[in-house]
Each structure stands twice: as C-alpha cells, then as structure tokens.
C-alpha positions as CSV (number, residue, x, y, z in Angstrom):
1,X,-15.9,1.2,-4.1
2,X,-15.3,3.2,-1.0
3,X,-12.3,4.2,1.1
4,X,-12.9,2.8,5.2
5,X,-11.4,2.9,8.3
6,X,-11.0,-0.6,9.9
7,X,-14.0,-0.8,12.4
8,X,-15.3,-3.9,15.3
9,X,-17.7,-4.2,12.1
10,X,-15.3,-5.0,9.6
11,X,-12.1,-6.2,11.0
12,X,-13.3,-10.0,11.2
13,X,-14.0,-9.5,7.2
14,X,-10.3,-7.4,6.5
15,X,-8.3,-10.0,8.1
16,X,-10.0,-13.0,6.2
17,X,-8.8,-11.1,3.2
18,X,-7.2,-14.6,0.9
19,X,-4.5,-13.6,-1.9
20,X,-3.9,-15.9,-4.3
21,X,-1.6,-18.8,-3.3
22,X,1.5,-17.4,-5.7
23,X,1.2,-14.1,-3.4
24,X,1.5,-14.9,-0.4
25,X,4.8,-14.9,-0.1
26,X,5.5,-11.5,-0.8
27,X,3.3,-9.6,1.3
28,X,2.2,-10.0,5.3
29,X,-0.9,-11.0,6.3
30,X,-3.7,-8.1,7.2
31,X,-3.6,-9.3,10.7
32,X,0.3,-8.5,11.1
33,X,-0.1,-5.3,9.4
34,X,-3.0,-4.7,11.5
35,X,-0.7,-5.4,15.0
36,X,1.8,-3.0,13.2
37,X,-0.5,0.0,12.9
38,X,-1.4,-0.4,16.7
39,X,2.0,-0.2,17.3
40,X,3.2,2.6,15.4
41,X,1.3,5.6,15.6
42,X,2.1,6.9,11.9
43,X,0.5,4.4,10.4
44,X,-2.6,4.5,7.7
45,X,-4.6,1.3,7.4
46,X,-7.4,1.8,5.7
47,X,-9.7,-1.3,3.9
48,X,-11.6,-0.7,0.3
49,X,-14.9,-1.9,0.5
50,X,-18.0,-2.3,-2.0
51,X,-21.1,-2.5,0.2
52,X,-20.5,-4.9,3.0
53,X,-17.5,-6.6,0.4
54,X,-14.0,-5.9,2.2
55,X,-12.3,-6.4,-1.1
56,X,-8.8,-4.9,-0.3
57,X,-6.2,-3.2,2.8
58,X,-3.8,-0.8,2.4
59,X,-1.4,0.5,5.1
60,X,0.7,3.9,4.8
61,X,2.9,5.2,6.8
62,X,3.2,9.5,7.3
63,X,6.0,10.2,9.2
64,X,8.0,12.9,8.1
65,X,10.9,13.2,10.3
66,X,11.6,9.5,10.0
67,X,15.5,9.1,9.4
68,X,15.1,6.8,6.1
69,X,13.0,8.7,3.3
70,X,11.2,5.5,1.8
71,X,9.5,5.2,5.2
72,X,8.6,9.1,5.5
73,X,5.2,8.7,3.6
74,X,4.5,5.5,1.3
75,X,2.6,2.1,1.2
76,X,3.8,-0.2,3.7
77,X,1.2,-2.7,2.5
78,X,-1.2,-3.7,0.2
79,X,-3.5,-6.3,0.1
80,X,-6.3,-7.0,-2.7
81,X,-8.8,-10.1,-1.8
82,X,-8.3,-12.8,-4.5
83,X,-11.6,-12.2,-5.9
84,X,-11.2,-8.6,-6.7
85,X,-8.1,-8.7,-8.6
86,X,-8.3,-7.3,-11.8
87,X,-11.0,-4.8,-11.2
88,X,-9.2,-1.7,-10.6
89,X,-8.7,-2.5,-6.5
90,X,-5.8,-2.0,-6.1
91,X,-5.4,1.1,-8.0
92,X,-7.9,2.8,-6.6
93,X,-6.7,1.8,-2.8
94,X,-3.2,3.5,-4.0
95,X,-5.0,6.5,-5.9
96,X,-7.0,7.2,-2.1
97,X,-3.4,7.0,-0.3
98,X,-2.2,9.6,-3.0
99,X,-5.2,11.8,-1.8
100,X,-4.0,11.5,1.5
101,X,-0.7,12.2,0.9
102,X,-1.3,15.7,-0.9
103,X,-3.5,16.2,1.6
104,X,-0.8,16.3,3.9
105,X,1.6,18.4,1.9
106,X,3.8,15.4,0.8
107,X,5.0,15.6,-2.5
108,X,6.8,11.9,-3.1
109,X,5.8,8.8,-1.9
110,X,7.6,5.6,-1.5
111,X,7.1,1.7,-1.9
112,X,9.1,-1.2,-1.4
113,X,8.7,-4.7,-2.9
114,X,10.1,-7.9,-3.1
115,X,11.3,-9.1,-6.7
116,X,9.5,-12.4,-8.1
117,X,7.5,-14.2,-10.6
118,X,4.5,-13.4,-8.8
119,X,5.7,-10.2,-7.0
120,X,4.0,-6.9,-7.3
121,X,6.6,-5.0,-9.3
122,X,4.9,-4.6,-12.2
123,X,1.7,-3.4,-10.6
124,X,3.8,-0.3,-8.8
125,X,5.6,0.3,-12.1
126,X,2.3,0.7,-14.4
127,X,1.3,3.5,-11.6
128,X,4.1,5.4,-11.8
129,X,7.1,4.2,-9.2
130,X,10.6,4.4,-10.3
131,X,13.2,2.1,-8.5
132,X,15.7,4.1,-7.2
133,X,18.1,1.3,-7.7
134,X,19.0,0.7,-4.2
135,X,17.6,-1.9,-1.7
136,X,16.2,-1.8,1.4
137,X,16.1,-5.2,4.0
138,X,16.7,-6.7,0.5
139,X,13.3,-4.8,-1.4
140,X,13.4,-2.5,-4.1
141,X,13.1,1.1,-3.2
142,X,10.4,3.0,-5.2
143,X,9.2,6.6,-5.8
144,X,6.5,8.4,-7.2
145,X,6.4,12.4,-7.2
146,X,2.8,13.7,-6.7
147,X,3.2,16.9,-8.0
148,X,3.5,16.1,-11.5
149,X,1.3,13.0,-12.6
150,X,3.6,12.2,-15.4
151,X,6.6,12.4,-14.0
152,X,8.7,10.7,-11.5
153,X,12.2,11.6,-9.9
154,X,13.8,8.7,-8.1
C-alpha cells in the first residue's frame, strides 16, 4: 500500500470508491469531499492505493488559525472501498495523515463522527481518539495527541 495524491489518472477510480450499504450514511461520498478540497485551500485529500487498486480516500484538513480547534488539523474524511475493509486500510491511511501532521509541527489531531450501529466510532477509538464529550453539528469530537503514542489528552 502506498500514500497518493488524487491525479486525472486516478480520480475516475477514487470516486467509484463503494462502502458498504450500512456505511453510507455516515460518511460523504469521495466526490463531495473531493469538491470540498477544491474549495478550501487547507485541505489534504490523499487516496491509498495498491498498484493500480484505489482501495481508500482520506481528507485532512491543516489549518492552524482556524477559530474551532477540531477543524485546526484532523480527518475530515475517510473512506475505505468495501473490498479492502479489514486489511489494515484504514489504519494505515490515518497512520500517513499522522506523518503529515508531525510533519507540520502539529501535536493533536481531531476527528468527528456520527454515532451508530454501523458508525466508525469504534475504528477511531481502537487508534487512539478520546471523545472530548462535546458535539459538534451533532458529531462527537475526538482527539489524539501525537507526541506521546500512548497517551491521549482530550
């Protein structure tokens, strides 16, 4: 697995990424996310690809001087092709926006989610994120320090 930019090559392949049906709901589509990061100049999109297989998209956001901290640096979206979940994907598309981040001097990263059955909660919790206990447009409000791998201060 390999850490891309989206190219002319690859975008028809990132935005037919499918998640499973249960999924859907709780996270956009790449194409939005792609129309997002045209827009807004912090953004991070990057897709996770084995060979010619686009097998998942992230999008981050690095904007220090943002007014609300959980959008200062973070994952505004992640997206991991049907067919790849399970093999470490996803993980390793958050592990490469965690490189990023220390390469940038950030310390703490944010994510939101929306709560369900079938939300990704218990993905972001397994790597580390600790609600903070508020909301945010009705999602939880994560952190994850990057300084110290074991430890996290919401």
């Amino acid at each position: 697995m390999e850490l891309t930019t989206l190219t002319p090559e690859n975008l028809g392949r990132a935005v037919s990424i499918a998640l499973r049906p249960e999924q859907e709901a709780f996270v956009a589509p790449v194409v939005q996310s792609i129309a997002e990061a045209y827009v807004t100049l912090t953004a991070w999109p990057r897709l996770v690809v084995d060979g010619d297989e686009v097998l998942a998209f992230i999008m981050g956001n690095f904007d220090p001087d943002h007014e609300i901290e959980a959008f200062r640096a973070g994952i505004w979206r992640l997206n991991v092709a049907a067919s790849a979940q399970g093999r470490g994907v996803g993980r390793f598309a958050v592990d490469a926006l965690e490189e990023e981040a220390r390469a940038r001097g950030v310390e703490r990263i944010s994510v939101l989610w929306e709560r369900g059955e079938h939300g990704p909660e218990g993905f972001y919790l397994k790597l580390g994120f600790i609600p903070t206990g508020e909301e945010l447009f009705g999602e939880v409000i994560a952190f994850k320090d990057l300084n110290d791998r074991g430890r996290v201060s919401p």
